[in-house]
C-alpha positions as CSV (number, residue, x, y, z in Angstrom):
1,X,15.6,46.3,31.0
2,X,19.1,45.9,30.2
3,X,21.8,47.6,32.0
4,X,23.6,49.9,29.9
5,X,19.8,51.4,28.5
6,X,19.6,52.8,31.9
7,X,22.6,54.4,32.0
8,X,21.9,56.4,29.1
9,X,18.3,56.8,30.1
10,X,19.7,58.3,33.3
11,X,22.5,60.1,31.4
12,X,19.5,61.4,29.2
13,X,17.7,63.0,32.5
14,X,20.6,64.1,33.9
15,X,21.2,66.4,30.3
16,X,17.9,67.4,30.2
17,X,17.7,68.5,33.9
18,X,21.1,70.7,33.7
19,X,19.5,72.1,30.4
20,X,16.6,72.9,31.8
21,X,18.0,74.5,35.0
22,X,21.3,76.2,32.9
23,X,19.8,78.1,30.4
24,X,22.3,80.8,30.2
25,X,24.7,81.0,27.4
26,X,28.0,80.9,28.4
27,X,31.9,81.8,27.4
28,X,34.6,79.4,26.5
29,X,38.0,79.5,26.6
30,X,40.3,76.2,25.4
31,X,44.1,76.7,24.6
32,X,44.0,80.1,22.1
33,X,40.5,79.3,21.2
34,X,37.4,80.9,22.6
35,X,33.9,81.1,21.7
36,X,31.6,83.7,23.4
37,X,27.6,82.4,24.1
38,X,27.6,79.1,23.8
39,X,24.6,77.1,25.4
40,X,25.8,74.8,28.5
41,X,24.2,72.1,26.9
42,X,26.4,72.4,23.7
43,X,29.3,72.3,26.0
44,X,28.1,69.3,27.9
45,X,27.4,67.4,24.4
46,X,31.0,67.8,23.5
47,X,32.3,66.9,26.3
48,X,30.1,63.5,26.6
49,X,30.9,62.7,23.0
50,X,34.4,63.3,23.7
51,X,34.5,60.9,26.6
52,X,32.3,58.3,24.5
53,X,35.0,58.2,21.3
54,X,37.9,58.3,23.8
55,X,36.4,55.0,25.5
56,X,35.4,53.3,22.5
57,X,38.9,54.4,21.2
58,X,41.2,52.3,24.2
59,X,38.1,49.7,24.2
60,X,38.6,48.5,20.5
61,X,42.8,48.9,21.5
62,X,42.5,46.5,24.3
63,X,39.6,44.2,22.5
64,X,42.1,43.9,19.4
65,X,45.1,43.1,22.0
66,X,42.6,40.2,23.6
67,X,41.7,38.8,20.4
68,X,45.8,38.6,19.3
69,X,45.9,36.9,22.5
70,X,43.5,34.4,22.1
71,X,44.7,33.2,19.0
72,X,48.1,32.7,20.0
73,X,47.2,30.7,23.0
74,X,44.1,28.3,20.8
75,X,47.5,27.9,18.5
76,X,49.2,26.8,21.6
77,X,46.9,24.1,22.2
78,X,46.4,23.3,19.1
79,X,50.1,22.5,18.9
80,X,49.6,20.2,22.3
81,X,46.7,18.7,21.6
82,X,48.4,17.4,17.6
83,X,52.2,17.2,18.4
84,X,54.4,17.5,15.0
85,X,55.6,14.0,13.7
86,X,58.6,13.1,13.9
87,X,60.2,10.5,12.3
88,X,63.2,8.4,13.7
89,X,66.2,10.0,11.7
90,X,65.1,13.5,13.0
91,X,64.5,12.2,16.5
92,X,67.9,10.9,16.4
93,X,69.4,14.5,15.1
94,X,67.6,16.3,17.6
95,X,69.2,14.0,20.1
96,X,72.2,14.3,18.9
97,X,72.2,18.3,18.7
98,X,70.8,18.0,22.2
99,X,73.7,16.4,23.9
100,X,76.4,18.6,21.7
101,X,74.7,22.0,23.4
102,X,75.1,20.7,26.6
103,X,78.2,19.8,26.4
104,X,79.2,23.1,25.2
105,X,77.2,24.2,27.5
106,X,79.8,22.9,29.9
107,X,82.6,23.3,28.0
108,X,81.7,27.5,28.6
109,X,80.7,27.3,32.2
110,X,84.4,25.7,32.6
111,X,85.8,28.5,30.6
112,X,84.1,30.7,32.6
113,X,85.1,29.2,35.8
């Protein structure tokens, strides 16, 4: 049997039982709104299905966050495992751009000095 079927066959009991045994109506009060003889068990539902769409609610947040995730990082290898060509004029201008930060780079730690 798989896991989570008996946790809600155990979450099933555990309704049933407090229904069983509760079988009073009672009185709510929430905020400015009340309601007068409501069954505990009606109570109880709302509150499971509260918890059940909050969950699912911060699960789909964080399972959307994941996926973002794993694409950026299978683009990241992608762009390790196939490098972008470059040819030989563009090598040499990226050189070239290279050394002329770093010497300003130099030229401002100097400055700064």
């Amino acid at each position: 049997m798989p896991r989570q079927l008996i946790i809600i066959l155990l979450v099933a009991l555990v309704l049933i039982l407090m229904t069983v045994q509760n079988p009073n109506p009672v009185s709510v009060q929430f905020l400015s709104w009340q309601a007068e003889q409501v069954p505990v068990i009606i109570i109880i539902l709302i509150s499971l299905l509260t918890g059940v769409i909050i969950s699912a609610v911060l699960g789909l947040i964080k399972q959307s966050k994941l996926k973002d995730r794993i694409r950026r990082l299978q683009r990241e290898i992608e762009d390790l495992q196939y490098p972008p060509v470059v040819s030989p004029d563009e090598n040499k201008e990226t050189e070239e751009n290279e050394k002329k930060k770093s010497e300003d780079k130099k030229r401002k730690g100097i400055n700064n000095a």
